[in-house]
N, C-alpha and C positions, 0 to 999 in steps of 0.2 A: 573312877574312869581313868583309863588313860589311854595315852596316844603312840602309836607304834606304825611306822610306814604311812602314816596316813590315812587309820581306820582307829578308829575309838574302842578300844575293849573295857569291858568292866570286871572281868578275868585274867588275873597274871600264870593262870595255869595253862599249863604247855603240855597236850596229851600225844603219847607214843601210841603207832597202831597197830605194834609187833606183838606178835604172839598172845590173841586173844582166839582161846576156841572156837569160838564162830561169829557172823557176824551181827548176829543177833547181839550179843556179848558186849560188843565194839559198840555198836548203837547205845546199848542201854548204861555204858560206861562214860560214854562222850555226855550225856544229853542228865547223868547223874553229878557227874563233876561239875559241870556247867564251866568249864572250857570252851572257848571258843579259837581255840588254835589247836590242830591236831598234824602231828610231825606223818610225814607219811616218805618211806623210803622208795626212793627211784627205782632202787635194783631188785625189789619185789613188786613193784605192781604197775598198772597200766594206767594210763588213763582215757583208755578209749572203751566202749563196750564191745568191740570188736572180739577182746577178749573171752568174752564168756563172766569175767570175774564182773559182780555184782558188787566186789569194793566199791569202785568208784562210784557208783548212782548211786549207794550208802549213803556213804561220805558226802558228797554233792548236796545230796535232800536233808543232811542236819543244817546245811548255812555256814557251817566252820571255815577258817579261813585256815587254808592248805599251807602250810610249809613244808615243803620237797627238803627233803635229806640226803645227805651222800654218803650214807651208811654203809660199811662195807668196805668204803671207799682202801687203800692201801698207798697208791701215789699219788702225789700231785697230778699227776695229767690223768689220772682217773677219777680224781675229784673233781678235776674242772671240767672237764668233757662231760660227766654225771652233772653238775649244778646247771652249767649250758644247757643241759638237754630237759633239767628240771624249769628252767623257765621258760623253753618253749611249751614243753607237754602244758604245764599250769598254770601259761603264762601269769605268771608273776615274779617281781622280782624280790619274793622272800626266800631266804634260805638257810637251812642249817650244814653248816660247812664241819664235814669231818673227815679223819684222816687218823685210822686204826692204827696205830704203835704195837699193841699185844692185844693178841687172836684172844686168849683166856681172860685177860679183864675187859678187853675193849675198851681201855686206858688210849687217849688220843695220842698222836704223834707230835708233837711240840713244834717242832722245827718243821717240820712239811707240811702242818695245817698254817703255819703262819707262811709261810712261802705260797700255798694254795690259796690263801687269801690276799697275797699279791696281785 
């Protein structure tokens, strides 16, 4: 076990929920791993059913604790305006803070994720 924000995991695995064929796929990946952290990026999905997208009541019904992402991300003020808007949508205050350097690796930006985390 260990202790992170305030909630006890017994899993240091940290699952991404990009680019899984369907979501069946995602389900059966989450609940295989036995992860209980699953990264989920801002700038693809919703969190309302408003949507249409059945992501989030997925997501919701494994019990995983949500860490919003700023995937994507390019500047500081679009990282932090993304992370802002990640802990109202899910309210909470986890988050994985990034800040893209190159489009081809998706190698982070050094200098602008640590000024975004200013």
């Amino acid at each position: 076990m260990w202790d992170i924000g305030g909630r006890q995991l017994r899993s240091r695995l940290l699952l991404g929920t990009a680019r899984y064929p369907s979501l069946a796929v995602l389900q059966q990946a989450i609940a295989a791993s036995g992860a209980e952290i699953v990264t989920v990026s801002l700038r693809r999905e919703s969190a309302t059913e408003r949507t249409g997208n059945r992501f989030w009541s997925t997501i919701k019904a494994l019990g995983v604790q949500i860490l919003p992402n700023t995937a994507g991300c390019k500047t500081v003020k679009e990282a932090v305006t993304t992370a802002e808007m990640g802990r109202e949508i899910f309210e909470t205050s986890w988050l994985k803070l990034e800040v893209i350097g190159d489009d081809y690796t998706l190698q982070p930006h050094p200098f602008l994720l640590v000024e975004a985390a200013e």
